[in-house]
N, C-alpha and C positions, 0 to 999 in steps of 0.2 A: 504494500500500500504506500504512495507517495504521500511524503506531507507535507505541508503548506507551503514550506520553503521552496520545493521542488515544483509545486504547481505554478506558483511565481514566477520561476524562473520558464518554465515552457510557455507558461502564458505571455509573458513579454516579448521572450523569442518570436512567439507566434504573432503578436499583436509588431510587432518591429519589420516582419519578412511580411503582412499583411498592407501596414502602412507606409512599409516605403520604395512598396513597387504599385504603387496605385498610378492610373494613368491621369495624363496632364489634363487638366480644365479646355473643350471645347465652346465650341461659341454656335449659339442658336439664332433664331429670328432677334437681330436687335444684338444681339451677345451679352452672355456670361463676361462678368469683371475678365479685364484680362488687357492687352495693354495697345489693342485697334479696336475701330466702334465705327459703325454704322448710322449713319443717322435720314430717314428716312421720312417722306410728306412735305411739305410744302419747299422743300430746295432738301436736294442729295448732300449728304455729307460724309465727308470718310476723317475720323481721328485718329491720332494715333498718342503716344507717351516718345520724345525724342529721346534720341541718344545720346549719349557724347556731350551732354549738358552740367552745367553743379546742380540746374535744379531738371528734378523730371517732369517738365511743365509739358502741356497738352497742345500739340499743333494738328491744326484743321483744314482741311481742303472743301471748297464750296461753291458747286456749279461754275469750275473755272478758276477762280480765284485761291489763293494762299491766303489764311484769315492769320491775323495778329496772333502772335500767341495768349493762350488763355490764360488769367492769372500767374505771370511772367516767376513772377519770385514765389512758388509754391510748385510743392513737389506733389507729383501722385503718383500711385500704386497700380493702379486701373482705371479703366473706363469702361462705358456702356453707352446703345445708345437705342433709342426707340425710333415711334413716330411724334416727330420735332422735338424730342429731348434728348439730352446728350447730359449724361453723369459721371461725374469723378470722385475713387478713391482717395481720400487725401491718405499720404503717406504714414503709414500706421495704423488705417482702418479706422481709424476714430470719430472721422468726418466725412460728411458725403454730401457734395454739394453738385447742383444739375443747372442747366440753361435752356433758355427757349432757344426758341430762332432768332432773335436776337443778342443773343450769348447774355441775356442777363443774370446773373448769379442767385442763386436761392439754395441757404444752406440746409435741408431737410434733416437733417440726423446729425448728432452730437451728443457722442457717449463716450467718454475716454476707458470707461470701466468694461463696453460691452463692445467692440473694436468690430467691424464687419471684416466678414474673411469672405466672401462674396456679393456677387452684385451682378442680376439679372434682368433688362427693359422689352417687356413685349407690349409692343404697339405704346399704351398710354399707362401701362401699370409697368410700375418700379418692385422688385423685391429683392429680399438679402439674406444672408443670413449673419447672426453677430452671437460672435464667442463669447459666451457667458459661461459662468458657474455650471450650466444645465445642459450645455453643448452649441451644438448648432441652431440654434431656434430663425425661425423665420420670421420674417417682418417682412411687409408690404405695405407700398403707399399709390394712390390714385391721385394725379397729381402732388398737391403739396399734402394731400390726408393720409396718416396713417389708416389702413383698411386692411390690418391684422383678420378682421372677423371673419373675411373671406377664405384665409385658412380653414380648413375643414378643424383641426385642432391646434390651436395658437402655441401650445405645449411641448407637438411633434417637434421631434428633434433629426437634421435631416445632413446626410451626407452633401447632396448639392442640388441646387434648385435649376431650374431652367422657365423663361417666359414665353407665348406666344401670342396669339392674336387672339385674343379674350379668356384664354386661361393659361393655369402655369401647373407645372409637374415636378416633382422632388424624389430623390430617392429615401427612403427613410434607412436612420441609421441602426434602428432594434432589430429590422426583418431583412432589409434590404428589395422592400417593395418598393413599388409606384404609388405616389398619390396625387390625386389633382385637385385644384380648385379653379374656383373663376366666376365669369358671368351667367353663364349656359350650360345648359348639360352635355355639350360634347365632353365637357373635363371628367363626366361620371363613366364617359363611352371612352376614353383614352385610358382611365384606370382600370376599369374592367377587361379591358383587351391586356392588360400585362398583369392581370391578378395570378396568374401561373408563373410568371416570368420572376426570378433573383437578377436584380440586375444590378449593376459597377456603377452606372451612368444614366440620364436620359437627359436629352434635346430636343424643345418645341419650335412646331415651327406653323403653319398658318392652320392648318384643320388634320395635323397631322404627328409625330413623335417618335423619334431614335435615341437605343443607344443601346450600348456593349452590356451585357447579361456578364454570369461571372465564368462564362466556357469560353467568352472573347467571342463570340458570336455575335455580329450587329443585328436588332431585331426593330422594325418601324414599325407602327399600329397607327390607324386612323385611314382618314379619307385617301382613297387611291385615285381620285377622276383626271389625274395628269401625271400619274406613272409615279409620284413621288415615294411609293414604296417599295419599287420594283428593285431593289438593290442588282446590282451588274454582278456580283460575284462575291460571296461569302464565304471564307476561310477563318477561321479562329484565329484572331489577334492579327488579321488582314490589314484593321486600322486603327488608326492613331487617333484623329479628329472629325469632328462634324459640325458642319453649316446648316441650320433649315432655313429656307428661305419660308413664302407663302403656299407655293406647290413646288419647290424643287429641295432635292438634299443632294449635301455636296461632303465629302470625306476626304481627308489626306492618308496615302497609303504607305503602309508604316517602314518599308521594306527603304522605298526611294524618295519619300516624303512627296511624291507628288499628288495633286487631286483629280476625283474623276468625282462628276457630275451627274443626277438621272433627274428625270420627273421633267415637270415645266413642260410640256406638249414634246419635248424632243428638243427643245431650243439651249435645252443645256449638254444634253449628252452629246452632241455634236462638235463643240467648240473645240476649236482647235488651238487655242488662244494658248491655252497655259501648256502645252507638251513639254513635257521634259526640263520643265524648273519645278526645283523643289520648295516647298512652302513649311515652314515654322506653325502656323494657324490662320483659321481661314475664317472668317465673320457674314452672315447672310443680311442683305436687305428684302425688299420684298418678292423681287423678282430677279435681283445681282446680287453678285456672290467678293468680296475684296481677303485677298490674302497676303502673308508679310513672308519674301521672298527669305529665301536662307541665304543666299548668295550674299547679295548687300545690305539686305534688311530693308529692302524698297519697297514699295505698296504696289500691290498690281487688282488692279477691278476688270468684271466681266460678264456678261448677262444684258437679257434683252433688257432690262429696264434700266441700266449704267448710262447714264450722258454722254455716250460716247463724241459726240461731233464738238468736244474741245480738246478733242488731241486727235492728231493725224492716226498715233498708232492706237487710239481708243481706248487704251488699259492704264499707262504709267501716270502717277501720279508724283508729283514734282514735292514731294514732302522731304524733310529731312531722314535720313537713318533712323529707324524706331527701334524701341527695346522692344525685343523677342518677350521677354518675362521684367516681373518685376526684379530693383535691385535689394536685394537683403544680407543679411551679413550672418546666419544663423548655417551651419556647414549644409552640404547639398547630400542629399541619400544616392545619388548617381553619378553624376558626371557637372562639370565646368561649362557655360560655353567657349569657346575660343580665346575670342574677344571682350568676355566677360568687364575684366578690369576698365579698358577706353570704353565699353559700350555704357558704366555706369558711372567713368569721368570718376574713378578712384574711389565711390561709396559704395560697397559694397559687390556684390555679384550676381551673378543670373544664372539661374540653375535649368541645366537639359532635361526635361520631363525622361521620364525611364523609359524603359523600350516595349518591356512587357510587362501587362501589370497582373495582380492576384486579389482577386478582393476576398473578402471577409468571406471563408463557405457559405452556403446558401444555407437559411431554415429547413426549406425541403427542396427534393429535385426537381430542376424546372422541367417545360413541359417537351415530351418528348418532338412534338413539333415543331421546338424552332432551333434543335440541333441539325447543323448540317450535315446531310449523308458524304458530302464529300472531303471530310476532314473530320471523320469520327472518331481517332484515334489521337490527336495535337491536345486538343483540351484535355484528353483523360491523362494523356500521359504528363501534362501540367501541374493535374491534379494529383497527381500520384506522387509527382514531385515534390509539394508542399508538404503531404502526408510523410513521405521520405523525411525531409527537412525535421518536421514538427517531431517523428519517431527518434531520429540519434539525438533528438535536442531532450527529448523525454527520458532517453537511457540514461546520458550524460548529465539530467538534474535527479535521476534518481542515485547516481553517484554519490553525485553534490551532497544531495539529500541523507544519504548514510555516512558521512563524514560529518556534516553540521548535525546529525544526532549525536554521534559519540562525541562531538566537542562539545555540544550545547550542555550534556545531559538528558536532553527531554525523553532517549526510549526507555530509558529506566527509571522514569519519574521525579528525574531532576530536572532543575533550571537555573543555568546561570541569571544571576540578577547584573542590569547592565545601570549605568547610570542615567537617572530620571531624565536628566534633562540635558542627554544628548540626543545631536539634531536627528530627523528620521526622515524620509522623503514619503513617507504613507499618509500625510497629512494633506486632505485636499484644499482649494483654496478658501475656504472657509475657516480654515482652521482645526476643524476637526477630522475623522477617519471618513473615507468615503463610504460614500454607504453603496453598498452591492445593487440597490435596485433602481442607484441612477448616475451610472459609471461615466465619465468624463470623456469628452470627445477624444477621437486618437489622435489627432494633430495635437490637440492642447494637454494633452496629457504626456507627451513626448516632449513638446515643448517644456512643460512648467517640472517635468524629471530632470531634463538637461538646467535649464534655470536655476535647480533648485541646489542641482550637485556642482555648479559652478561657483553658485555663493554658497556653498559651504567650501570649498576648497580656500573661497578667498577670503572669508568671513568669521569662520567658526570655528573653534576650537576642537580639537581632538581628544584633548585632555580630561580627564576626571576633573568635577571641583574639587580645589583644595580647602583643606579648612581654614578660615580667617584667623589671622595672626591675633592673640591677645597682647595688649601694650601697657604700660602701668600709666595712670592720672601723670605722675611726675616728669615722664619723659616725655608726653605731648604737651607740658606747659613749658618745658622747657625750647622743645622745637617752636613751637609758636610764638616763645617771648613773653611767656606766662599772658597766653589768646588776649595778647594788646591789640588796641584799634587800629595801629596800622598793620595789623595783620589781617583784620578782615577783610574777607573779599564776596562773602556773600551770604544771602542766609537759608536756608532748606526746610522741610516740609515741619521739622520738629527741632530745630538750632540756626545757630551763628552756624559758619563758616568760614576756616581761620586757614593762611595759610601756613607750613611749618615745613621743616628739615627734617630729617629724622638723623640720629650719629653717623648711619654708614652711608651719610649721601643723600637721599633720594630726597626728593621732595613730593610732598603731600598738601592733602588739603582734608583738614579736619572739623570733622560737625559737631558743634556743641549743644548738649539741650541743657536751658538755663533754667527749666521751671522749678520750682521749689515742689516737696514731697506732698503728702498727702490732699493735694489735689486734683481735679478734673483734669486740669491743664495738661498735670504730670503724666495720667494715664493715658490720655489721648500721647505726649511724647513717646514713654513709653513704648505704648501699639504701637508708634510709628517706628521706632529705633528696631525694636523687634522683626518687623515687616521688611526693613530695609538688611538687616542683618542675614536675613531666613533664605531672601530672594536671592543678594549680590554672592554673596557665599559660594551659591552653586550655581550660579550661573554666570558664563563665559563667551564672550563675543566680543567680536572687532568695535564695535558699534554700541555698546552698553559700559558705563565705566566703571572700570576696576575697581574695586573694594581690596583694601590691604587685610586690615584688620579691624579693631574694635576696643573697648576699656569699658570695663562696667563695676564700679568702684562707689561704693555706697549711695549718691543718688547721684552721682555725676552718666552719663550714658554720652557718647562719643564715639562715632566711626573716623573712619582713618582711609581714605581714598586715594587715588592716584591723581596728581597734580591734574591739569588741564590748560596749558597756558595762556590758551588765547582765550579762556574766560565761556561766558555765555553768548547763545547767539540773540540772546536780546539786546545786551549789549552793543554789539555791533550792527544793530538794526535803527534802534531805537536810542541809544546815547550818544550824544552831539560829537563831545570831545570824541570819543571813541572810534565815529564811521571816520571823522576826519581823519585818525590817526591811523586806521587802517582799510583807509578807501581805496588800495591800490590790490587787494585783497579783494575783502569783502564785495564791491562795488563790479561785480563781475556776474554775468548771467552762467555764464556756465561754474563760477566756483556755487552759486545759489542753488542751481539745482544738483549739484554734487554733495550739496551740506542737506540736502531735503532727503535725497537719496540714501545717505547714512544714516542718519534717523529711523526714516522708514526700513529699514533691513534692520535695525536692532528691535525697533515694532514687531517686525513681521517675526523675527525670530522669539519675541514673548507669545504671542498668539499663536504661533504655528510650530514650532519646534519644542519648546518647554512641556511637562509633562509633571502635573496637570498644567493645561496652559494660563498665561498671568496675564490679566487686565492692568493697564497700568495706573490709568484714573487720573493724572496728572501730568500730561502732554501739551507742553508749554515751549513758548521759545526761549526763556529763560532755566526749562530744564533739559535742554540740547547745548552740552557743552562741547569746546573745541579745542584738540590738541595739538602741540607745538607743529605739527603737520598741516592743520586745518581739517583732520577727520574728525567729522561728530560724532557724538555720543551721548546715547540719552540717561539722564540721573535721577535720581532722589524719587525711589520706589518704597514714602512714607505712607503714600496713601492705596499701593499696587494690593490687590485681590488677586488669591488663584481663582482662574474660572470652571466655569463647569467643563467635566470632563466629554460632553457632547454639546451640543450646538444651541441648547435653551438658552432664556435668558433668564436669571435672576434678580433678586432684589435684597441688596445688604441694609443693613441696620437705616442708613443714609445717604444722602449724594452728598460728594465728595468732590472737589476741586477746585477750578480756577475760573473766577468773570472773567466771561468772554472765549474761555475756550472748553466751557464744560457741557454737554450733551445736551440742548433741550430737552431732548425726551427723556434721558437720565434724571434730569433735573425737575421735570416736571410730573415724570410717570412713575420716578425710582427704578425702573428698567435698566440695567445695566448688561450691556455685553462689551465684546472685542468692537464694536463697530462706533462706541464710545472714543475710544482711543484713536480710531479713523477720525473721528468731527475734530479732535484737536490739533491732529497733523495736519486738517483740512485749514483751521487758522491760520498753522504754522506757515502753510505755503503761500496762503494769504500775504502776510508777513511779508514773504520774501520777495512775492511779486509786487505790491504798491510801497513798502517803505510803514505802510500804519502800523500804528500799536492794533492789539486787538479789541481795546474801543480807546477812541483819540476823540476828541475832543473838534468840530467841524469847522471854527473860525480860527484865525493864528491867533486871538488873542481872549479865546475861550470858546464859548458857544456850546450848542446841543450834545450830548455824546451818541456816539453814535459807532455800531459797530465795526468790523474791519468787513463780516460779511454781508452785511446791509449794502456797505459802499462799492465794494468789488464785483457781487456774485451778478447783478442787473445789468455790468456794463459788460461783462463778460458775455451774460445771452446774450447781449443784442449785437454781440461784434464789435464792441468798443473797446479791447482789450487795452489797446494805446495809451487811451483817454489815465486809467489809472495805474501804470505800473511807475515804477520809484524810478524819478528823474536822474537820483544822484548816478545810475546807474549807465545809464543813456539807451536809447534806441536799440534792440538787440540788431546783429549783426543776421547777413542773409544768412545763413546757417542754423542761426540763432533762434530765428524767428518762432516755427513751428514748434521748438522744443518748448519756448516761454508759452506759446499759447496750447500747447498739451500740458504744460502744468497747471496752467490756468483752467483746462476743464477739468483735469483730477481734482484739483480740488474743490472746484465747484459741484461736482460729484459728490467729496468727503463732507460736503457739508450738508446734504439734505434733510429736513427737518424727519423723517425717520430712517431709523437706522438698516431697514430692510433694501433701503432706495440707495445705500452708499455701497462704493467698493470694498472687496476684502483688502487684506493689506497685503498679498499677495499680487492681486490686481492693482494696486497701488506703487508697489514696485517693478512689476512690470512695466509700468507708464513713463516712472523716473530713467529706468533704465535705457527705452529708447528716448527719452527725450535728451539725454547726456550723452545718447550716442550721435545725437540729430547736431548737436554745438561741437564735439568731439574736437574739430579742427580750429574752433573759436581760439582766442589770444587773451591774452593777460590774466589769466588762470594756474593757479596752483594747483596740483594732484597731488595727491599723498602717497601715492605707488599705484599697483596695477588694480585697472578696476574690469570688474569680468562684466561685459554687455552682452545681454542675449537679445536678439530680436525675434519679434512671434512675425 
């Protein structure tokens, strides 16, 4: 019998050889995100993402005409494009913003927390899907409305969607079905023609629907009155890609990359246009078909409904070089392009889609019908391959498996005990264990393993904790100068704070609590001295500060911490003399989101790494300190709770913490979770972006108060981000830009008046991380050594 250990390990193997030979995203009526777009009704248009640029801005060709490029200094991910709307990924998925026909801007979606990882326009309906906690959920909008309802279940959770011309179609990610939704019941007559079908993929296209099943076999269902399902020749894993137009479908063939064409009366299988050039991906309008050559990354269009009478040769469109794929920085499961490095102008890479792909086995076997008799033996022996794979990978964890018994103890009813509160990667982004009956997408679950083992390599401690040094009353008054007032530097949740020497060198910074004995006062110190004692003790992180030791000497109670030299970061935000005298620091958008970013990693490691995990309850800018490096670190866990050891939320004696950055709903419900400690980092970033305290005062020479997120979070929806970030700072740099305004929506995120509606701090980090990758090349910035970026 295998155990758990062993299951783990086949299952990941399996889930790793599943997801990382999945095939590349094709383009439908209008297309699927991806990085050319169609844009079709009142004037033809063909987009594309350029290359060879610093930003990845959107160039457009239109009835003739080279258009301006579109929002010049902004980068995108993908595009899409309908009839008269043309949408763009901004880079990072976070934002997605569309144009009419008059290219005017309208930003429809802004979620830092919930990032879309697709994006599909058929005809006048937009849908997506965005990586949350719960997978791939979809979202849909008609025009500028969200029109979620239209989902047959808003909940489904879906590999990849596809749009056509009044409905759209998705693979679901629990069965590997089809489902459809829409206007009309053709979407009930398109689901039901593939309710036998396990398929990889699907692509809509005008009254019609393709795509790869999991034997590699292409299968179309729907209207046939112009041959659009007559496929020319079906071999298992024959192809690569797919275009629907209105009646035509068009495929790239996987062997030579080139496309062939059927349906549309005959007016497509005929063309002689594209022989013998290979295509990258191929995008359908309604009646023309535009693909991006491999050759030079040229655009070439074709079909009776293409404008052809503005070019002699009818096809080539005079665009710049386009990116083949997006540019990322997260390693590739396959292969490089070439060119990769110039085609993303030194940010990152563009990864070759795989060659063959494997999806996830089918629930049951499909139906015998749509296996082709003449390659009946390619797919099985695919499958047999996997099986192959998955069996030595099953031998070799049953190995595993009887070696980690006799180390662990457990076959004989022992168990080594390991320490509490080292890091674990089983922890999902919530903070808690995942729960088996709503397991995390495979992209984002590969993702947030690698992320997670990155920052622990750079982050986390390997060590046991040690136990806190005891010190005698005598020797820290002497280090301190018997705790005179120019020794203090500041004061904590239950003392002064003094700074001092210790004999053999080091320097410290020691907490005094001053209260006198048999009162209230005292035992709230006390609790707090205790709390801070219990937490730092055992717990160890780059990003959390040190605890040396401690002295507990009749009613005197004092910790003993490790120095911090550049103080707090309130300090340097908020005190005059201060920014002045380290403006050349501080006064930096990228050293700002690198100081956000360290915080939030020693957060995330209380909430998601510690065991039982700790609430901290007092996430201020004045408790993020900074060391002779400039690396932060969060302190003074007087007021820190362990949380519950699942995902509820409870309710302690009282709320606890700081005006202006303490939970409304904490505060007003006594509801306390981890997402407590999200509203205060949400201040925190606040902070860093406008320069305000977390409630300042509205005139220079007094006035209303009023909060930081009252003044900030209004001018952020509206697009005015400009208008309030901290002048000392200056205008961020073109690089810059995108990163300030994704922190600006994480935090406007972290602040939502319930705690259901904010990110985890996982998700949280994740945001910092690309946004620090987005400034990376910015100037005038100090780093404190290597910092691990991952990009989703």
């Amino acid at each position: 019998m295998t155990t758990p250990f062993s299951a783990v390990i086949a299952a990941t193997l399996l889930f790793l050889v599943a997801v990382l030979l999945l095939p590349p995203p094709v383009l439908s009526l209008g297309g699927s995100a991806a990085t050319i777009a169609v844009v079709y009704g009142s004037a033809t248009t063909v987009c594309t993402i350029a290359a060879g640029q610093p930003t990845q801005q959107i160039q457009c060709w239109r009835n003739g005409q080279l258009q301006p490029p579109i929002l010049p200094n902004t980068s995108f991910d993908a595009v899409a494009g309908g009839r008269d709307t043309l949408c763009g990924v901004r880079s990072g998925g976070f934002s997605l913003i569309c144009w009419n026909t008059t290219f005017t801007p309208k930003r429809i979606y802004n979620n830092a927390s919930a990032p879309l990882t697709s994006l599909t326009i058929g005809d006048t309906q937009i849908c997506g899907l965005i990586n949350t906690t719960n997978g791939g959920n979809a979202i849909c909008w008609r025009g500028n409305d969200i029109s979620s309802s239209r989902i047959p279940n808003p909940s489904s959770r879906f590999r990849m969607i596809s749009s056509g011309l009044g409905f759209s179609c998705g693979v679901l990610e629990s069965n590997n079905r089809v489902s459809c939704w829409g206007d009309d019941g053709f979407a009930n007559l398109i689901q039901s023609e593939f309710a036998n079908s396990s398929m990889v993929n699907i692509h809509v296209g005008g009254r019609h629907a393709c795509g790869m099943d999991d034997l590699g076999f292409l299968i179309c269902r729907g209207d046939n009155s112009n041959g659009q399902l007559n496929i020319p020749t079906n071999l298992a894993y024959e192809y690569r890609g797919l275009a629907l137009g209105a009646n035509h479908s068009c495929a790239i063939r996987r062997l030579n990359r080139t496309v062939i064409c059927w349906g549309g009366n005959g007016e497509f299988s005929s063309n002689n246009i594209t022989n013998g050039i290979s295509f990258e991906s191929v995008v359908a309008g309604l009646n023309f078909t535009c693909g991006l050559v491999t050759s030079n990354f040229s655009v070439i269009c074709w079909g009776p409904g293409f404008p052809n009478q503005y070019y002699s040769s009818g096809i080539h469109l005079p665009l710049l070089r386009s990116l083949p794929g997006p540019c990322i920085d997260s390693p590739c499961p396959c292969n490089l392009y070439p060119e990769s490095q110039s085609l993303c102008f030194g940010n990152g890479h563009i990864c070759r889609p795989c060659d063959i792909p494997i999806s996830i086995p089918p629930i049951s076997p499909p139906s015998p019908s749509i296996i082709s008799p003449s390659s009946p033996s390619r797919g099985l022996r695919k499958g047999l391959l996997v099986f192959a794979i998955v069996g030595s990978v099953g031998g070799f964890a049953g190995i595993c498996s009887v070696i980690y018994c006799l180390w662990a103890g457990v076959c004989f009813g022992k168990k080594k005990v390991h320490n509490s509160v080292q890091p674990t990667i089983t922890a999902n982004s919530n903070g808690g264990h995942q729960s088996s009956s709503n397991p995390p997408s495979r992209s984002s679950t590969l993702r947030r393993q690698v992320s997670i083992m990155r920052r622990q390599r750079s982050g986390t401690s390997s060590k046991h904790a040690d136990k806190a040094e005891e010190y005698l009353l005598s020797d820290l008054a002497t280090a301190t100068n018997n705790f005179s007032l120019q020794n203090k530097i500041g004061a904590g949740s239950f003392g002064v704070v003094y700074k001092g020497k210790l004999p053999d060198g080091r320097e410290v910074a020691i907490k005094r609590s001053e209260s006198g004995p048999k009162t209230k006062k005292f035992q709230e110190k006390e609790t707090a001295f205790d709390s801070e004692l219990a937490f730092l003790s055992r717990l160890h992180h780059k990003h959390l500060v040190r605890l040396f030791g401690y002295c507990e000497e009749r009613d005197e109670r004092l910790l003993v911490y490790e120095y911090m030299k550049n103080g707090a970061l309130y300090d340097h935000l908020h005190d005059k003399n201060n920014v002045q005298k380290n403006s050349s620091v501080i006064n930096s958008w990228k050293i700002r989101i690198k100081i956000s970013l360290d915080a939030a990693r020693g957060i995330e490691y209380l909430h998601s790494y510690a065991v039982p995990p700790i609430i901290h309850r007092d996430i201020k800018s004045s408790n993020i300190l900074l060391d002779a490096n400039w690396t932060a670190r969060v302190s003074d866990f007087g007021l820190s709770l362990m949380g519950p050891e699942n995902d509820r939320d409870y309710r302690p004696m009282k709320a606890a913490g700081t005006v202006g950055y303490i939970d409304p709903e904490y505060y007003g419900l006594n509801v306390l979770t981890a997402k407590s400690d999200v509203y205060g980092l949400g201040v925190v970033l606040l902070e860093l972006l406008t320069g305000k305290r977390a409630i300042f005062k509205t005139g220079e020479n007094g006035g209303a108060p009023m909060s930081v997120v009252d003044y900030a979070v209004p001018a952020i929806m509206a697009g005015e981000l400009s208008k309030i970030l901290d002048p000392r700072v200056g205008p961020p740099e073109l690089n810059e830009s995108e990163a300030v305004e994704l922190v600006a929506y994480t935090a406007m995120h972290c602040v939502h008046l319930e705690g259901k509606d904010r990110p985890t701090m996982t998700d949280i980090v994740a945001n910092l991380e690309r946004a620090l990758a987005l400034c990376e090349d910015s100037h005038g910035s100090i780093s404190s050594g290597p910092i691990s970026i991952v990009s989703d």
